[in-house]
Structures are given as C-alpha cells and as structure tokens.
C-alpha distance (Angstrom), angle and dihedral (degrees) to the residues before:
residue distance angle dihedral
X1 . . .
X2 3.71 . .
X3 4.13 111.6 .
X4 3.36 126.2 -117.6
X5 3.85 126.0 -78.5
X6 3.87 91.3 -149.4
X7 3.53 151.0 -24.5
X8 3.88 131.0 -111.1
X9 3.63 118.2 -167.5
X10 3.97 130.5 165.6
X11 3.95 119.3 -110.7
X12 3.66 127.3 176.9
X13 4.00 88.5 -108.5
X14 4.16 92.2 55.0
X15 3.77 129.2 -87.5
X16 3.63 126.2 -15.4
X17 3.75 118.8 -143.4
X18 3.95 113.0 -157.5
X19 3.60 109.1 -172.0
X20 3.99 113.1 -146.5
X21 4.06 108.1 156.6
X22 3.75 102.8 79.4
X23 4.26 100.8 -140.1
X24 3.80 74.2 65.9
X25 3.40 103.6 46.4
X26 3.70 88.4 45.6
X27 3.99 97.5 52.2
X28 3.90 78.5 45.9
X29 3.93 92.6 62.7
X30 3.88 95.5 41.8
X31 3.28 93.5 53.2
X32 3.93 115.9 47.4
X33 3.36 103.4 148.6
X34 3.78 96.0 63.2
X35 3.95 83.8 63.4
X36 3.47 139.4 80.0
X37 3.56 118.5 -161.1
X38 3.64 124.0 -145.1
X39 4.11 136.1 -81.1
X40 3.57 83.8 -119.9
X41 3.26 94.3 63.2
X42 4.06 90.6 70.0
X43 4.13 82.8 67.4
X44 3.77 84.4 61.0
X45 3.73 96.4 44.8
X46 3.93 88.8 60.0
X47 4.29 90.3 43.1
X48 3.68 90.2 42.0
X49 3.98 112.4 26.0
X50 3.39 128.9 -132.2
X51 4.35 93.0 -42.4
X52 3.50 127.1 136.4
X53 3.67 101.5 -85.7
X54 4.03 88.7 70.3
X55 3.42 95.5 31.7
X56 3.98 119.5 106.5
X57 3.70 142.8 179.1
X58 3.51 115.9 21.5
X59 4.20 95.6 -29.9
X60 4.02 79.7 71.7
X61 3.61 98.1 47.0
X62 4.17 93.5 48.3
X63 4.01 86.3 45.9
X64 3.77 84.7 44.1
X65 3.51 94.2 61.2
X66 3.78 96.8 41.2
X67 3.82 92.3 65.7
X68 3.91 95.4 28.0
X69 3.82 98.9 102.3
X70 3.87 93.6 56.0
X71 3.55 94.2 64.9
X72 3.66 93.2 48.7
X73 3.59 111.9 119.4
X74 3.75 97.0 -125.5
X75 3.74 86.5 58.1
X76 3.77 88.2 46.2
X77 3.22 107.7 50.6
X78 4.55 90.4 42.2
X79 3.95 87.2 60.8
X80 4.13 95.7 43.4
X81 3.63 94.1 88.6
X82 4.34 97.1 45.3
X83 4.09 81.6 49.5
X84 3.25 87.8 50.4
X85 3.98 98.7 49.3
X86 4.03 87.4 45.2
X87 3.69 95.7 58.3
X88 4.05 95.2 44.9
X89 3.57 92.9 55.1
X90 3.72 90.5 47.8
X91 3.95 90.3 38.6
X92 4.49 83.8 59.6
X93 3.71 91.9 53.2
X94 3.78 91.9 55.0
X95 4.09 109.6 104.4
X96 3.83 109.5 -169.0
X97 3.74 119.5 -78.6
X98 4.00 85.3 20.4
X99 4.18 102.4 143.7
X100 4.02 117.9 -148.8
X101 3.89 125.6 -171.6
X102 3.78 96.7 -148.6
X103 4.12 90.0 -153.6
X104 4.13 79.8 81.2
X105 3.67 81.4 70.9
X106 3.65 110.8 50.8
C-alpha cells in the first residue's frame, strides 16, 4: 500500500493542505510564492512573532536561508553526541517527582 501524498481536511477558514510525500514538500519549499498560507497562520504570527514559520514570499525564503545550515544533517548529526552529554548530566540531577520546564534549556 503506497502512503499518502497529502492530507485534506475541512477547517472553518477553508481547506487545509498537509503535505506528507517529500518530492511535494520539496517543490513546496522552492516555490513559495505560488502559495498562500493560511488565515490561521496570523494566530501564529502574534504567538510566534514575525519568524520564519509565518513568514511568506521572499521574507521567508531570506530567513530561510539564514537558519538553513543548522538543520543540515552534517551539522546535526556533529552536535548529537554534546546534546546528548547535556541531557545525561541533567537526567542524574533529577530526584523523583523533580518537574523541569525544558524552555530553561533552549
């Protein structure tokens, strides 16, 4: 059974588009100014600022490229281990019941 290419589901604001096959995902990312993103996306814009995941047009293609090299997976896969390290010694200091916001660590 072949998996789907993507999903269509009904929201108050029209049809939402979820993009799952990655060909289409990738024509999707090359070519931002054929889409529009969705009204909903102004709700994230106020949560979020003005980053790239609201951004559209070419303001998301120059903050695109900005950011692009960190999630190259070169860059990934050097910084694994020293993510790794970080969250053991963290994990040790943990008594049970302890409660962390993780946001302390970004």
């Amino acid at each position: 059974k072949n998996p789907p290419k993507l999903l269509v589901s009904n929201h108050p604001t029209g049809a939402f588009v979820s993009l799952v096959d990655p060909k289409l995902l990738k024509a999707f990312f090359h070519n931002q100014q054929y889409y529009q993103k969705s009204p909903l996306m102004q709700m994230v814009k106020i949560l979020l600022e003005d980053g790239l995941v609201a951004a559209e047009g070419d303001d998301w293609k120059k903050k695109r490229k900005s950011v692009q090299s960190v999630f190259h997976y070169e860059f990934l896969k050097a910084i694994v281990p020293s993510a790794q390290n970080i969250a053991k010694k963290h994990i040790a200091t943990l008594k049970p019941g302890d409660k962390i916001d993780l946001m302390d660590f970004i």
